[in-house]
Structures are given as structure tokens and as C-alpha cells.
C-alpha positions in Angstrom: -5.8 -5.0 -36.2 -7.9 -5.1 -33.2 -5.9 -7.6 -31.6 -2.6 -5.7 -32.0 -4.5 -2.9 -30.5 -5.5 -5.0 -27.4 -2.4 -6.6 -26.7 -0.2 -2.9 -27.0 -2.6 -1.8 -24.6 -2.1 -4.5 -22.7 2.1 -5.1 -22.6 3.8 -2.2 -23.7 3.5 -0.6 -20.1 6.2 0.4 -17.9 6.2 -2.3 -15.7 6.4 -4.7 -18.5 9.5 -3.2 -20.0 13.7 -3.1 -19.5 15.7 -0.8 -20.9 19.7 -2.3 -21.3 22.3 0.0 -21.5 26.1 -0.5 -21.9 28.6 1.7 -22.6 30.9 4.7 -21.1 27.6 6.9 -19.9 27.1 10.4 -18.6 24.2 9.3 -16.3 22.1 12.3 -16.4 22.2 12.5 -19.9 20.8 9.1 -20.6 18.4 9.4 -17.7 17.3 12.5 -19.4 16.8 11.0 -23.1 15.1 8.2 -21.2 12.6 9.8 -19.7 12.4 11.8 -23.1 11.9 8.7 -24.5 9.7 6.6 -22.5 8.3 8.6 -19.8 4.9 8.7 -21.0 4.6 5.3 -20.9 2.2 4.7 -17.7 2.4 1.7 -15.5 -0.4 -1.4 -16.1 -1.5 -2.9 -12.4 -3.9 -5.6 -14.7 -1.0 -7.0 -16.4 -2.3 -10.7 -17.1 0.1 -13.1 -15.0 2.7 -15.0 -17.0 2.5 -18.9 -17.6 5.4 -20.3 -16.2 6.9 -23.1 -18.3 8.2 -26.2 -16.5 11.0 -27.9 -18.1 10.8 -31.7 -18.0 13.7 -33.6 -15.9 16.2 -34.9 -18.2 18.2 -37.4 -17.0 21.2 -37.5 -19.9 22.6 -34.6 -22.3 20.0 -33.6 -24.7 21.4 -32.6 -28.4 20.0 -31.3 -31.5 21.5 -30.8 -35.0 19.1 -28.1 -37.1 21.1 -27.1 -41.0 19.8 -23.9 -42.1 22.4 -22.5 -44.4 23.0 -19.0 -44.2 22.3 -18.7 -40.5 25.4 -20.1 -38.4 24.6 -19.8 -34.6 25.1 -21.7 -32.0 23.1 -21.9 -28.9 23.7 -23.2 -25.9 22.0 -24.3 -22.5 22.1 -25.7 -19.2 19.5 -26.6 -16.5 19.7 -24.9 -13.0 18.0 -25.0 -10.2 
């Protein structure tokens, strides 16, 4: 539990979080229930920095083929610069 502890205190800050909204929205209203929401959260300035992944070159299509009935999806990718 203590690790749980550690890394909440840790990464649920408000400079580690987006909020995504879509939709027909009265903007003061949702800014409002926002704040409401989240506003308490406080920022983190020690925020550990990420580990960035680097992808290895690949020099023909890559493919992949994983059955798990039940669970039809379909993902997709494509290196950019």
C-alpha cells in the first residue's frame, strides 16, 4: 500500500494530467465543474523525468497476428519522424 501511496503522491498532480473534452459545451459551465472537480489538485515541480523509448529502425513492414477470442480490435501504427 505504501507504494500506491508514493506513486499518487508522486503523479496524480496537475501538471501530470489532461482533461479531454468533446462535445456541444457551455464553456463556463464545464470550466466551472472542472475546477470543482480538480482544482485542488496542486502542481508537482519534482515530477521524476520520463524515460523516453527509442524505437528501433525497421527497415520493412512489421506484422503481428495475436487470437484472443472475445476481444476483436485492431490496432494500427506507423513510424514518423
Amino acid at each position: 500500500m505504501k507504494i500506491l501511496k508514493e506513486f499518487y503522491k508522486t503523479y496524480y498532480c496537475a501538471n501530470n494530467m489532461a482533461v479531454i473534452l468533446s462535445g456541444d459545451l457551455d464553456y463556463e459551465e464545464t470550466m466551472d465543474i472542472i475546477e470543482e472537480q480538480f482544482g485542488r489538485i496542486r502542481r508537482n515541480d519534482n515530477l521524476p523525468e520520463r524515460k523516453r523509448y527509442t524505437a528501433q529502425s525497421l527497415n520493412s513492414p512489421l506484422s503481428s497476428t495475436i487470437k484472443n477470442p472475445g476481444q476483436e480490435r485492431m490496432y494500427l501504427a506507423w513510424k514518423i519522424p
